[in-house]
CHARMM internal coordinates of N, CA and C (Angstrom, degrees):
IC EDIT
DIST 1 N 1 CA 1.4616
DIST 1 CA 1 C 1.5277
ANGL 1 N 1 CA 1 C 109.14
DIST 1 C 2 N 1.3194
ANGL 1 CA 1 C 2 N 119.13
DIHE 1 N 1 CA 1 C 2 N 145.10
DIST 2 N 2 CA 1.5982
ANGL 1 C 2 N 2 CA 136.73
DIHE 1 CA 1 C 2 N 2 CA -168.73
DIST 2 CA 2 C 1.9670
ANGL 2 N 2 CA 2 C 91.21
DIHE 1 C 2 N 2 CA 2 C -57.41
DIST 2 C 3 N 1.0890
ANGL 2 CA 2 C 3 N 121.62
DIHE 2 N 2 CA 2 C 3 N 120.53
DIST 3 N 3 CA 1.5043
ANGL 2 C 3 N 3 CA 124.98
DIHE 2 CA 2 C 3 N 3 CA 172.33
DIST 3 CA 3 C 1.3003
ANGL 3 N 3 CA 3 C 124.99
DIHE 2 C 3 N 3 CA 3 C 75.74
DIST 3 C 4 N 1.4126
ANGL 3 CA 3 C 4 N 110.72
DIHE 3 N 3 CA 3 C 4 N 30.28
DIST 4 N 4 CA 1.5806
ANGL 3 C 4 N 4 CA 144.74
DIHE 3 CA 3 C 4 N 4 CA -176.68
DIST 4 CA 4 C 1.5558
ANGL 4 N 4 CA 4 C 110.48
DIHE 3 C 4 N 4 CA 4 C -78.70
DIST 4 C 5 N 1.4515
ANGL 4 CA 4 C 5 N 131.11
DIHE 4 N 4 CA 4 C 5 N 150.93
DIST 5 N 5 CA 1.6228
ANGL 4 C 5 N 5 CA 113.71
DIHE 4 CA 4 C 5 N 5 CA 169.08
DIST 5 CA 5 C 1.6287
ANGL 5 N 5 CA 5 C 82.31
DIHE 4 C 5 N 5 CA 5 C -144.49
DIST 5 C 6 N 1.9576
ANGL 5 CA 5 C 6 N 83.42
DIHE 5 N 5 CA 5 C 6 N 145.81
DIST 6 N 6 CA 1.5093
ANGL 5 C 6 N 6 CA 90.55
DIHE 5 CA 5 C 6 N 6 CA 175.31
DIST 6 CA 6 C 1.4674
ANGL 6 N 6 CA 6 C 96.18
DIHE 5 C 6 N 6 CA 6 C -126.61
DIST 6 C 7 N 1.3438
ANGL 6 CA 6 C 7 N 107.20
DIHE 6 N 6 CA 6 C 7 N 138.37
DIST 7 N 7 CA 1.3608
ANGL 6 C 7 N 7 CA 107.06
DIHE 6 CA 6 C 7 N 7 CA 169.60
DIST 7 CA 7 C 1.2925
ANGL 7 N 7 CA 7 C 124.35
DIHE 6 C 7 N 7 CA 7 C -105.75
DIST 7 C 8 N 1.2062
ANGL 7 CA 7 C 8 N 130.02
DIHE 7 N 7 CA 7 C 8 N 107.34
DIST 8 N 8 CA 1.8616
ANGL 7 C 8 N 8 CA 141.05
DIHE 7 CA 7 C 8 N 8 CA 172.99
DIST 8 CA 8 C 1.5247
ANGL 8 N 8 CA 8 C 113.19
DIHE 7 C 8 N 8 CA 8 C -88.40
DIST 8 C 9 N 1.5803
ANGL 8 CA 8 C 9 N 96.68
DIHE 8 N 8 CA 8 C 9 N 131.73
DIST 9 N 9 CA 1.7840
ANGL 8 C 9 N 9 CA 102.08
DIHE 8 CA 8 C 9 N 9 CA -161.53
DIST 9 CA 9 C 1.5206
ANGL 9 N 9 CA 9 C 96.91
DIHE 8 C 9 N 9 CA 9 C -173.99
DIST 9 C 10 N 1.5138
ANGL 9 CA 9 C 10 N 103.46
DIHE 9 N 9 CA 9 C 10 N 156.18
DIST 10 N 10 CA 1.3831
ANGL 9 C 10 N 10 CA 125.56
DIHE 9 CA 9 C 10 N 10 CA -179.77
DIST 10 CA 10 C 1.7234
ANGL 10 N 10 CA 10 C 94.59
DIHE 9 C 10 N 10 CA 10 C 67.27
DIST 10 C 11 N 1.8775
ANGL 10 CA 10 C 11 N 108.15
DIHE 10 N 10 CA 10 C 11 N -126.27
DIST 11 N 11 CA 1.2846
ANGL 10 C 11 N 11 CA 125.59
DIHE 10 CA 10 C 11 N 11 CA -161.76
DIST 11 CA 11 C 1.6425
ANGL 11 N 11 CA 11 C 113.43
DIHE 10 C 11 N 11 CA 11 C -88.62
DIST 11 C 12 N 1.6166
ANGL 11 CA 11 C 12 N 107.86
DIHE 11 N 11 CA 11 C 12 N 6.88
DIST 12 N 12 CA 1.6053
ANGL 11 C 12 N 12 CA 100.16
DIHE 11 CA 11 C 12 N 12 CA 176.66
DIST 12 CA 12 C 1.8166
ANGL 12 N 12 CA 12 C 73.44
DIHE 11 C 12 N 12 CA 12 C -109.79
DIST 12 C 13 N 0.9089
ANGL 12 CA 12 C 13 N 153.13
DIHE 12 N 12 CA 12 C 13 N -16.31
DIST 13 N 13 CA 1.6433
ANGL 12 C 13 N 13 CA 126.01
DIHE 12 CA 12 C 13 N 13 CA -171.89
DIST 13 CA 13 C 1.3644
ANGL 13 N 13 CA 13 C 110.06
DIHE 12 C 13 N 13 CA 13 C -100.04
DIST 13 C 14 N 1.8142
ANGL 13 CA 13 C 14 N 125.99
DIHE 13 N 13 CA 13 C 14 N -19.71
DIST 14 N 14 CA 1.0073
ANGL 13 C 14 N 14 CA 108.37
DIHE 13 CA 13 C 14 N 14 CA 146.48
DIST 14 CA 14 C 1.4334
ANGL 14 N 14 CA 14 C 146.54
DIHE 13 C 14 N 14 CA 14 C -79.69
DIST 14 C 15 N 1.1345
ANGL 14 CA 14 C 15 N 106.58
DIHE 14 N 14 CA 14 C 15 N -22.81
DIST 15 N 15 CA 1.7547
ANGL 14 C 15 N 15 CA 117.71
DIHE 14 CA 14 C 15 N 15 CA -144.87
DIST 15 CA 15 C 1.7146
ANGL 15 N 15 CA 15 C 84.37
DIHE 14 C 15 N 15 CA 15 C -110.88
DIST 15 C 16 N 1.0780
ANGL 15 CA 15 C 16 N 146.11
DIHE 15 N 15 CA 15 C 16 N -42.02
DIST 16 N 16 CA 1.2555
ANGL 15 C 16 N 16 CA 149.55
DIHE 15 CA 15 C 16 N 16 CA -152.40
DIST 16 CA 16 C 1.7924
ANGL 16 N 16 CA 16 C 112.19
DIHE 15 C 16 N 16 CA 16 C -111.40
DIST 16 C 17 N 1.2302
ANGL 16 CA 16 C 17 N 131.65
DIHE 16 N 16 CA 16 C 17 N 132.35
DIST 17 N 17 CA 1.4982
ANGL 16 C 17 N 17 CA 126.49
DIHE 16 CA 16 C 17 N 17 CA 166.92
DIST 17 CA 17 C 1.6497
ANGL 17 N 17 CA 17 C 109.80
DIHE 16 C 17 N 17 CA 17 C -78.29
DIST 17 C 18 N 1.5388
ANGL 17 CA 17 C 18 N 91.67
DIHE 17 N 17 CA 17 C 18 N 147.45
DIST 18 N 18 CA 1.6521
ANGL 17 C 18 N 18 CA 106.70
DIHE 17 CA 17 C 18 N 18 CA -177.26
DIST 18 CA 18 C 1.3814
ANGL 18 N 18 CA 18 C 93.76
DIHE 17 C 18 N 18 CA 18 C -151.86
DIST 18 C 19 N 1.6314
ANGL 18 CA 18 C 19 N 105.72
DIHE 18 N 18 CA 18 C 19 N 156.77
DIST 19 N 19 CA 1.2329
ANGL 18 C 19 N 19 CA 139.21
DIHE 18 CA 18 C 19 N 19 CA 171.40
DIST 19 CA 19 C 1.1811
ANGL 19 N 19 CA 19 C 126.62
DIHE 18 C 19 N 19 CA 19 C 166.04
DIST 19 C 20 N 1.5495
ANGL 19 CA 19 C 20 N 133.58
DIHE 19 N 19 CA 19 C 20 N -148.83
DIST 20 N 20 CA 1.0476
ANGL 19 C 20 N 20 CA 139.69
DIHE 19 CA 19 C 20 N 20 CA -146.69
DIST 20 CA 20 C 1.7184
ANGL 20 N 20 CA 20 C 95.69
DIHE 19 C 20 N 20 CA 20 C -136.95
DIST 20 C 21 N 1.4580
ANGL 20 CA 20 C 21 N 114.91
DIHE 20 N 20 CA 20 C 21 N 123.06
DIST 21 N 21 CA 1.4518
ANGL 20 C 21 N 21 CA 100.97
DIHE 20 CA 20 C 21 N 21 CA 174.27
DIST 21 CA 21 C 1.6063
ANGL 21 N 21 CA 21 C 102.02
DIHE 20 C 21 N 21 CA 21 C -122.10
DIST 21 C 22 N 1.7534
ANGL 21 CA 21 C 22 N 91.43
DIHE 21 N 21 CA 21 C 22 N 149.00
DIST 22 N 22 CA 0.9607
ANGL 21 C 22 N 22 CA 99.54
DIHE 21 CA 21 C 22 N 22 CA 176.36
DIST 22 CA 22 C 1.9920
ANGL 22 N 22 CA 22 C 149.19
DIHE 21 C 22 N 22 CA 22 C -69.70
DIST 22 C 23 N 1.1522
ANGL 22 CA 22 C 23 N 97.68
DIHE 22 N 22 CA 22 C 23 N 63.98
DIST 23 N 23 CA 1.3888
ANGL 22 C 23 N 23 CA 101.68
DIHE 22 CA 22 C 23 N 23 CA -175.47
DIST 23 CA 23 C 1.7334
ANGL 23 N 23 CA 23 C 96.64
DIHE 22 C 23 N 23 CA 23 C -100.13
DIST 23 C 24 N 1.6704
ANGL 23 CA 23 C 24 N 90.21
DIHE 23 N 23 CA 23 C 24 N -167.73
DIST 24 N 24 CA 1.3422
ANGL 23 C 24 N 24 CA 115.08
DIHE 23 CA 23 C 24 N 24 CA 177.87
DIST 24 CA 24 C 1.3210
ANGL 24 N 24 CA 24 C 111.68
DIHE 23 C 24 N 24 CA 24 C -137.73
DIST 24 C 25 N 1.3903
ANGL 24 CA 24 C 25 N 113.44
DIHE 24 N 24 CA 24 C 25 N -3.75
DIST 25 N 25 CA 1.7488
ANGL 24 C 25 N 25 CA 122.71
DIHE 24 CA 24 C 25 N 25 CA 179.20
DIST 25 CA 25 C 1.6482
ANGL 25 N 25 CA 25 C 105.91
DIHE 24 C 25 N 25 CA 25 C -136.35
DIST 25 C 26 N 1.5950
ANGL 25 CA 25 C 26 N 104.36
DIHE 25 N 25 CA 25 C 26 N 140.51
DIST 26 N 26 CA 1.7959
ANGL 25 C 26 N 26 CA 106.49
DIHE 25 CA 25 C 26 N 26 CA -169.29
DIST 26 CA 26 C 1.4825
ANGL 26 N 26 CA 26 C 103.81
DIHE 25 C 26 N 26 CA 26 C -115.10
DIST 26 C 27 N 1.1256
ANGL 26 CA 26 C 27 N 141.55
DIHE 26 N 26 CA 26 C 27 N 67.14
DIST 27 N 27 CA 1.7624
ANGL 26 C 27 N 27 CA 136.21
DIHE 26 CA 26 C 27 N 27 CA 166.46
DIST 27 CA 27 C 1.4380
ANGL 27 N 27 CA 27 C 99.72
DIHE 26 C 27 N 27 CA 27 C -26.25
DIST 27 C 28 N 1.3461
ANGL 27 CA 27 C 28 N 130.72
DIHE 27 N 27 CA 27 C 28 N 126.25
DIST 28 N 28 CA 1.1350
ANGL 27 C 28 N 28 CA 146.17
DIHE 27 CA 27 C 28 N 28 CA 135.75
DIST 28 CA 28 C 1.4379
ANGL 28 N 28 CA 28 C 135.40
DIHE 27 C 28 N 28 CA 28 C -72.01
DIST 28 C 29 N 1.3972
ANGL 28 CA 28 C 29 N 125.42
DIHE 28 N 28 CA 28 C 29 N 108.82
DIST 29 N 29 CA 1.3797
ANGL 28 C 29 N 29 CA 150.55
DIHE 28 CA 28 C 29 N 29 CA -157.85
DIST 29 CA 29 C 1.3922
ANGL 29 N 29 CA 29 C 103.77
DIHE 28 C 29 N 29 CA 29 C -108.48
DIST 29 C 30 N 1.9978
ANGL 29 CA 29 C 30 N 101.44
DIHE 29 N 29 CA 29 C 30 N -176.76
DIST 30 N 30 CA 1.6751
ANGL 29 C 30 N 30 CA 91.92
DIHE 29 CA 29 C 30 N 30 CA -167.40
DIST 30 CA 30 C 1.7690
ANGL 30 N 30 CA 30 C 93.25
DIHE 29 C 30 N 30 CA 30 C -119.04
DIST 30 C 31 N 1.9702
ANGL 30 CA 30 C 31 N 95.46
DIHE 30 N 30 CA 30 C 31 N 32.19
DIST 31 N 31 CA 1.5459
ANGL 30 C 31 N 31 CA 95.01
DIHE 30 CA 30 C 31 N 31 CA 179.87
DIST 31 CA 31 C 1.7336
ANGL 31 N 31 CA 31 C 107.86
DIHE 30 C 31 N 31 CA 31 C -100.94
DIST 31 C 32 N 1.3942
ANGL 31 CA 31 C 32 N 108.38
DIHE 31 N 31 CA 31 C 32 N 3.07
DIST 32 N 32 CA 1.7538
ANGL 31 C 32 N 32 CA 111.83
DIHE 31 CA 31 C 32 N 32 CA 166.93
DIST 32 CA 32 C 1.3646
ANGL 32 N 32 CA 32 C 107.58
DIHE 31 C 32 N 32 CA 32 C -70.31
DIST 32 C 33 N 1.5671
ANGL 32 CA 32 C 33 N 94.54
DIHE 32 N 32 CA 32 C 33 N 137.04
DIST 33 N 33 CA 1.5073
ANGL 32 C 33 N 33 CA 101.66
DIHE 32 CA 32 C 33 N 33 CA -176.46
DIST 33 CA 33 C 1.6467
ANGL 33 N 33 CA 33 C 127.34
DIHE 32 C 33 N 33 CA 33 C -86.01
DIST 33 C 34 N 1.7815
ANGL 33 CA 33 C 34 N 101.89
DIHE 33 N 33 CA 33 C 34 N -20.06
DIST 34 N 34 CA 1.5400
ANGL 33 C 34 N 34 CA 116.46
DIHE 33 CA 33 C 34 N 34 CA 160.50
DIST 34 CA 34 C 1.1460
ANGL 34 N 34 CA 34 C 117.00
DIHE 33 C 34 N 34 CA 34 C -109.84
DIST 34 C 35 N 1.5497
ANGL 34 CA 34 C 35 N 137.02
DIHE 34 N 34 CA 34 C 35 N 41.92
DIST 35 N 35 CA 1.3655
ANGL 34 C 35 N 35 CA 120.49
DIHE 34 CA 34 C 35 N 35 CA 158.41
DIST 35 CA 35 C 1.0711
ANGL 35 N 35 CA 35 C 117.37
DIHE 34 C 35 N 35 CA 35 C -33.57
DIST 35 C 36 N 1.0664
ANGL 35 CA 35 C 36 N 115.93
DIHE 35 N 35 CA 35 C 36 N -70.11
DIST 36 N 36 CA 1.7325
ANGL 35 C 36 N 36 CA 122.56
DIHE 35 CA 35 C 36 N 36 CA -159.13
DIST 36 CA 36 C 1.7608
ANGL 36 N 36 CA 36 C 111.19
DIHE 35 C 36 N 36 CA 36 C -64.59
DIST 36 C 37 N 0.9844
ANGL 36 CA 36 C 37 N 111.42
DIHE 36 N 36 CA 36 C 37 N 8.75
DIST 37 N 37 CA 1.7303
ANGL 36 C 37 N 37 CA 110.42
DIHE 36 CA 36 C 37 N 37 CA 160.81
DIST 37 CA 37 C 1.7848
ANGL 37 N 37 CA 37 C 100.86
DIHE 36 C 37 N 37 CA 37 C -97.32
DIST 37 C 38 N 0.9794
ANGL 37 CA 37 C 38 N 109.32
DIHE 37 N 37 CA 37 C 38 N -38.55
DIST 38 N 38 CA 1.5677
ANGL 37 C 38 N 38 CA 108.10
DIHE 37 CA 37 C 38 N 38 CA 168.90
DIST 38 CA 38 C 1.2468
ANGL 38 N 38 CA 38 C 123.16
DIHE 37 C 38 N 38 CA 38 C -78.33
DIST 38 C 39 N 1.6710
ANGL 38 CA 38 C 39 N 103.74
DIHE 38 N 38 CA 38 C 39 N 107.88
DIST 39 N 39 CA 1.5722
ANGL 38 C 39 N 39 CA 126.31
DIHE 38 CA 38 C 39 N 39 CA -178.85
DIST 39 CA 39 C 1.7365
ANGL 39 N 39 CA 39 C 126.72
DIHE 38 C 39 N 39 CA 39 C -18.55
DIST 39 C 40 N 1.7010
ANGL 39 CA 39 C 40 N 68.22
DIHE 39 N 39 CA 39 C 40 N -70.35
DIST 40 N 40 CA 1.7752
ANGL 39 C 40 N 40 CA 108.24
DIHE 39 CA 39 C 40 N 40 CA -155.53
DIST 40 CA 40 C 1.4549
ANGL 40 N 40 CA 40 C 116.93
DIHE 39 C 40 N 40 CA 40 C -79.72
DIST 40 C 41 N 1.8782
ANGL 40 CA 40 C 41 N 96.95
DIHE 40 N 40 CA 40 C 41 N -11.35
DIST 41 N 41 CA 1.7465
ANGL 40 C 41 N 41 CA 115.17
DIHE 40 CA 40 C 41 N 41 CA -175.88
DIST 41 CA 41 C 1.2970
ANGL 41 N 41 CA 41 C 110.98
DIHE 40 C 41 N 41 CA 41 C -85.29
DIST 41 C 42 N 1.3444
ANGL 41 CA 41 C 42 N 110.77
DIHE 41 N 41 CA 41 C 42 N 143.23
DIST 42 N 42 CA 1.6127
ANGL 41 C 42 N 42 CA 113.96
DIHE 41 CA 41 C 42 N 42 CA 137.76
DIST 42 CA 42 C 1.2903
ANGL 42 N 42 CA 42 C 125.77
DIHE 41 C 42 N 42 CA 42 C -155.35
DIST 42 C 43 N 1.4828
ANGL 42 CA 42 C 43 N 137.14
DIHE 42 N 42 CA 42 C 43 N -154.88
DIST 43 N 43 CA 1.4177
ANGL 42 C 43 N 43 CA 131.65
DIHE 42 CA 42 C 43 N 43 CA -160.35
DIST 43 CA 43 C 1.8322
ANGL 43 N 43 CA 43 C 98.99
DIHE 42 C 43 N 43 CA 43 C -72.82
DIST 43 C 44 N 0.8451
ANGL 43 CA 43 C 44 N 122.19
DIHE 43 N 43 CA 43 C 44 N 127.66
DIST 44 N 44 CA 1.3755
ANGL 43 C 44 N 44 CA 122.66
DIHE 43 CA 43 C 44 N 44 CA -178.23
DIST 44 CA 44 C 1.3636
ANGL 44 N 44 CA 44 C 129.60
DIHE 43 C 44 N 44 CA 44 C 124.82
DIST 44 C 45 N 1.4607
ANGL 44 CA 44 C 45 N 88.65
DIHE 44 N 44 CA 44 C 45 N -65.06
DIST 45 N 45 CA 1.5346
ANGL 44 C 45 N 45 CA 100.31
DIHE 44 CA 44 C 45 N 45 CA -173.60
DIST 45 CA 45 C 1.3115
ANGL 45 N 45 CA 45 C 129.62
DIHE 44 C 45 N 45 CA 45 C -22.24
DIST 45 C 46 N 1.3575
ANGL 45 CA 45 C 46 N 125.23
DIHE 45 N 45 CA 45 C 46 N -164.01
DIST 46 N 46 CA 1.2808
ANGL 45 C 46 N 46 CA 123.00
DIHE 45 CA 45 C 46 N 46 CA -178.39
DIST 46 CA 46 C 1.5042
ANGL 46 N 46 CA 46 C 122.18
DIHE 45 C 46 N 46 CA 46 C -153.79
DIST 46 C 47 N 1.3505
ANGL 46 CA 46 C 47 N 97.56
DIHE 46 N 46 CA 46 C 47 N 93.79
DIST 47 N 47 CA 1.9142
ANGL 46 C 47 N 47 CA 90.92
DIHE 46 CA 46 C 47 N 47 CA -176.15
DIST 47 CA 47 C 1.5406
ANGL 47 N 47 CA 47 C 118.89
DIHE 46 C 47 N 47 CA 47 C -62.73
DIST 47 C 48 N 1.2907
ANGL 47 CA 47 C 48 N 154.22
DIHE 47 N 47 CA 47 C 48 N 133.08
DIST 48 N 48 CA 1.2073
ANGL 47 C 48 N 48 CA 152.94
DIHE 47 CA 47 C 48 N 48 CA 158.36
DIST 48 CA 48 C 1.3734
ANGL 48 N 48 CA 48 C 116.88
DIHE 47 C 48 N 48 CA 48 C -111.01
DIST 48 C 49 N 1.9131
ANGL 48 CA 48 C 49 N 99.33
DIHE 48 N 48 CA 48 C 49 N 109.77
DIST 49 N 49 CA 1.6057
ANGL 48 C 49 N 49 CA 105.80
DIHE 48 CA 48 C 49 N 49 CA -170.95
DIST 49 CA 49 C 1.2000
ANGL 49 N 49 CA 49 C 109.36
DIHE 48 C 49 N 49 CA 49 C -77.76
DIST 49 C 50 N 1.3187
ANGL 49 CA 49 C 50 N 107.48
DIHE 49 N 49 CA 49 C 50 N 148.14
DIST 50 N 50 CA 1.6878
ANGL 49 C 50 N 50 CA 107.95
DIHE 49 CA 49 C 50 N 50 CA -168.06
DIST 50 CA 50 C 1.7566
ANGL 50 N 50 CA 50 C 89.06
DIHE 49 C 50 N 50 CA 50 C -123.87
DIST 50 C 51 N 1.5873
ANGL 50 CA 50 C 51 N 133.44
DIHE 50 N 50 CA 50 C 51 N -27.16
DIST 51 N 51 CA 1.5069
ANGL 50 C 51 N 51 CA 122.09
DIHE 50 CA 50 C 51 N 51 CA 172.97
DIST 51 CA 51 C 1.2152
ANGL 51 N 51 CA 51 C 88.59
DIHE 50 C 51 N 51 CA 51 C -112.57
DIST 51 C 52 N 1.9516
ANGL 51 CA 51 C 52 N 94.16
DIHE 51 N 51 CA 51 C 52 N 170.78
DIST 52 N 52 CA 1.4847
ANGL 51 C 52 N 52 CA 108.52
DIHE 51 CA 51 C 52 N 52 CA 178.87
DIST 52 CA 52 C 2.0155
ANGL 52 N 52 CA 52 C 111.61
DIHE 51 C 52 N 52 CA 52 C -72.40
DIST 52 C 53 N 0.5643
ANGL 52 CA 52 C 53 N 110.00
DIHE 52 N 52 CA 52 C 53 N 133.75
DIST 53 N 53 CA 1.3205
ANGL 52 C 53 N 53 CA 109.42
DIHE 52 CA 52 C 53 N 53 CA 158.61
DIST 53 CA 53 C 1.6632
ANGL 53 N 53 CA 53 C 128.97
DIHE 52 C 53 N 53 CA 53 C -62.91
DIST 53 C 54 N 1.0393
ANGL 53 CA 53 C 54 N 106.12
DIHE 53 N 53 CA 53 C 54 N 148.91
DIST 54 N 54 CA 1.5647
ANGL 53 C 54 N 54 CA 115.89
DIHE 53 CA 53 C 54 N 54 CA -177.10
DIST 54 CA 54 C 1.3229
ANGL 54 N 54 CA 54 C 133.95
DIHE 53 C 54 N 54 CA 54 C -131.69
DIST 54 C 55 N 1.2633
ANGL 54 CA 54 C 55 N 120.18
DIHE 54 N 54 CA 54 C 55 N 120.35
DIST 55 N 55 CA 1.8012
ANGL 54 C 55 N 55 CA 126.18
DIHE 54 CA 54 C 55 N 55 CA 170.88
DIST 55 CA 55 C 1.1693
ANGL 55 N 55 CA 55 C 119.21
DIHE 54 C 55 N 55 CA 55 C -87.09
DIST 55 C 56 N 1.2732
ANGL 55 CA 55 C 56 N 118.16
DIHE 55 N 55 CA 55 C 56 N 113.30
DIST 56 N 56 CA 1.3845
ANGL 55 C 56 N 56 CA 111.96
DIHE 55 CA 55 C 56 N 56 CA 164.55
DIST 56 CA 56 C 1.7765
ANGL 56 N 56 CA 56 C 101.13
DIHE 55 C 56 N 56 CA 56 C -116.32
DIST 56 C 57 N 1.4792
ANGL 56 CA 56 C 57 N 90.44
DIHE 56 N 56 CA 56 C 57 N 148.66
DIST 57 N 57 CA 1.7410
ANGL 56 C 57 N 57 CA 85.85
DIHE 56 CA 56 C 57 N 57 CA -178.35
DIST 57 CA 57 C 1.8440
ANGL 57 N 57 CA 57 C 89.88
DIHE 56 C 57 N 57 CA 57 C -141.04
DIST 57 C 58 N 1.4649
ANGL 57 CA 57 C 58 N 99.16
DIHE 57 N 57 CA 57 C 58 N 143.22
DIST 58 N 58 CA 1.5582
ANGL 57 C 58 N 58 CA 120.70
DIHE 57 CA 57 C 58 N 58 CA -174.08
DIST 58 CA 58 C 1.2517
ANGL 58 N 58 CA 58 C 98.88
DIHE 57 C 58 N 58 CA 58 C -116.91
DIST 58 C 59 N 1.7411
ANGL 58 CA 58 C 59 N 127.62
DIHE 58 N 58 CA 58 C 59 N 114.33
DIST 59 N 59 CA 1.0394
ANGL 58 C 59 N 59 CA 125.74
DIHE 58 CA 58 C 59 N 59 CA 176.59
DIST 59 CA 59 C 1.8381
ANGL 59 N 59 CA 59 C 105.71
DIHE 58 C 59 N 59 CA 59 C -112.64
DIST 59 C 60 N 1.3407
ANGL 59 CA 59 C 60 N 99.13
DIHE 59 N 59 CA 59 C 60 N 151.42
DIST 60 N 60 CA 2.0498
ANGL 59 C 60 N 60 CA 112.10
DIHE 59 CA 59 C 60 N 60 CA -179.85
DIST 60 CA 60 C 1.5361
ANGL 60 N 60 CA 60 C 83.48
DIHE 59 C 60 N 60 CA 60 C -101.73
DIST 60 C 61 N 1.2231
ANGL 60 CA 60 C 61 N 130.82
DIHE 60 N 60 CA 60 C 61 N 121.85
DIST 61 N 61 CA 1.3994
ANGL 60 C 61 N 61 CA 143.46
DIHE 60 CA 60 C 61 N 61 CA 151.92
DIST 61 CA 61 C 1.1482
ANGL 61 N 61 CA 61 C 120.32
DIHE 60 C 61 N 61 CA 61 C -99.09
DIST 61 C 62 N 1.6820
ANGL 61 CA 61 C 62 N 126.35
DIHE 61 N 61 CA 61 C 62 N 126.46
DIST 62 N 62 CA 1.4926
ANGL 61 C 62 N 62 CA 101.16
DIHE 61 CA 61 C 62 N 62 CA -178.16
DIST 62 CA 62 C 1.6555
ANGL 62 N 62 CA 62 C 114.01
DIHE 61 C 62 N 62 CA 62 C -90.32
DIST 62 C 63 N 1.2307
ANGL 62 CA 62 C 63 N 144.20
DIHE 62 N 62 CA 62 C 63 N 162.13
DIST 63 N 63 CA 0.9928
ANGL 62 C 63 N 63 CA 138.72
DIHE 62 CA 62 C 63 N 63 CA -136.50
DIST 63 CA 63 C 1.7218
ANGL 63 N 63 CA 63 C 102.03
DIHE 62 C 63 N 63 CA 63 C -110.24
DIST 63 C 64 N 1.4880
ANGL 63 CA 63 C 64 N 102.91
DIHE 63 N 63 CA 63 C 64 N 100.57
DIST 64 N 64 CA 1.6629
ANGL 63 C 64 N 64 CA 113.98
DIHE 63 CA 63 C 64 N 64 CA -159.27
DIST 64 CA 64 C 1.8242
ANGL 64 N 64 CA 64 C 117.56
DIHE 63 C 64 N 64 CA 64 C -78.24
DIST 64 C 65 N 1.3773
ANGL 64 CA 64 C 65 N 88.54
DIHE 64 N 64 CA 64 C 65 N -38.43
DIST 65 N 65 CA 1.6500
ANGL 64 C 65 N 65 CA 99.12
DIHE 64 CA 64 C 65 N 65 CA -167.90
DIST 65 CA 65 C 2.1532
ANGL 65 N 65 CA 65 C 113.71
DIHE 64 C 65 N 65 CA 65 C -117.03
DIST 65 C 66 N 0.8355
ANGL 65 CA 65 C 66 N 138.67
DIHE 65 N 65 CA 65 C 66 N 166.23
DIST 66 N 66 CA 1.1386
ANGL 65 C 66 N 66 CA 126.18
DIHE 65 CA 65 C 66 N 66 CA -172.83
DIST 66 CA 66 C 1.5342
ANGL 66 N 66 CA 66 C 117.78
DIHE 65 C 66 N 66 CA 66 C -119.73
DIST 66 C 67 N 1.8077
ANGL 66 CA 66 C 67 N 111.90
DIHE 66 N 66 CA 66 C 67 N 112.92
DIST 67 N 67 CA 1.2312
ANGL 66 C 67 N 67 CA 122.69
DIHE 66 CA 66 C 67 N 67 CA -156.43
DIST 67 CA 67 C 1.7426
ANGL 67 N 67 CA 67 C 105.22
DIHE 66 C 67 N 67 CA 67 C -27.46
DIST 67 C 68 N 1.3154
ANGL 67 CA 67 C 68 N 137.21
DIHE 67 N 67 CA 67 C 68 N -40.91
DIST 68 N 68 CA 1.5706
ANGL 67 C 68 N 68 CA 119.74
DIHE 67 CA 67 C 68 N 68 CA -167.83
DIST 68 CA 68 C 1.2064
ANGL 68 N 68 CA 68 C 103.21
DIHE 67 C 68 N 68 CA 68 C -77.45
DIST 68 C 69 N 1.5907
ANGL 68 CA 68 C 69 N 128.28
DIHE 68 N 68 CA 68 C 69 N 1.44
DIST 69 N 69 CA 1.8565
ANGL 68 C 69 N 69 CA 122.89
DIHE 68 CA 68 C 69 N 69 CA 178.33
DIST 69 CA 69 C 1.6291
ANGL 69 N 69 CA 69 C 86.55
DIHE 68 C 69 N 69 CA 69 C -70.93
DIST 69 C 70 N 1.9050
ANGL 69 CA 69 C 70 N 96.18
DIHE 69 N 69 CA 69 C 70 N -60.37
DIST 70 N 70 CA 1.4056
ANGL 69 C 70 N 70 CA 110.34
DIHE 69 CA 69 C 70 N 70 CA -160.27
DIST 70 CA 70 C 1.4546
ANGL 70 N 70 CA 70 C 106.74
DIHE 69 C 70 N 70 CA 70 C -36.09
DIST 70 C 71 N 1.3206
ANGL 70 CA 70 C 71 N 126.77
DIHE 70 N 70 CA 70 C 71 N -57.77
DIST 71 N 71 CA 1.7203
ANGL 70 C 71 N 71 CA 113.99
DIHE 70 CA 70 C 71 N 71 CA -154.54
DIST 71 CA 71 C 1.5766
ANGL 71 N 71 CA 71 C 99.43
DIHE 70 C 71 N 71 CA 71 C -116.07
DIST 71 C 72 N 1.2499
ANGL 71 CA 71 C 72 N 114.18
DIHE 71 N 71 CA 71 C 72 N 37.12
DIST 72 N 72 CA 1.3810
ANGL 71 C 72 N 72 CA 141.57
DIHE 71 CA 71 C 72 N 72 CA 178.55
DIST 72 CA 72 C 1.4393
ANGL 72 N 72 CA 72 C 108.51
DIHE 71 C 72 N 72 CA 72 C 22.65
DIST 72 C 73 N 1.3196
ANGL 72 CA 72 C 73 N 113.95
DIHE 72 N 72 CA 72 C 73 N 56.84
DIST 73 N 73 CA 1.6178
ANGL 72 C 73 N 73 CA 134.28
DIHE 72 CA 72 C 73 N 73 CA 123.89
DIST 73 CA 73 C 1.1952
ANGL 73 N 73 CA 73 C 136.77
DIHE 72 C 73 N 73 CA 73 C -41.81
DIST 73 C 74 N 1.5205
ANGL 73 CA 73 C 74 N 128.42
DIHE 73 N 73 CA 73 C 74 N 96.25
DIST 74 N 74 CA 1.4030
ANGL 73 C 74 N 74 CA 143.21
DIHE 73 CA 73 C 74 N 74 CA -163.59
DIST 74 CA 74 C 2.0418
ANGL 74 N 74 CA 74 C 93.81
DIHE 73 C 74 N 74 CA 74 C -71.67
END
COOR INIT
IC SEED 1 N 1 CA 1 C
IC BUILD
């Protein structure tokens, strides 16, 4: 849905591929896990994207190397 957030984490963000594919039309199946918060949906239907869609991903890194390696500062 237009202004939706999905969050991917733990064993579906490692172990599994995700992204964004490129269509312009969304078939709706009975493999969504919140249909039923969505009204207007059901098995079939047909989403038609009208904006681009967007990924943003926020990663916690723990901090491996030490900034004067990084920009090779003696």
């Amino acid at each position: 849905m237009p202004r939706s957030l999905v969050i991917v984490r733990d064993d579906m963000y490692t172990k599994y591929l995700h992204g964004i594919r490129e269509v312009t039309t969304d078939v709706i199946d009975d493999t969504f896990a919140n249909l039923s918060s969505c009204c207007a949906l059901s098995v079939g239907s047909q989403l038609h994207r009208t904006k681009p869609r967007i990924s943003l991903t926020i990663r916690v890194v723990p901090k491996v190397l030490q900034n004067k390696i990084f920009f090779g500062k003696k």
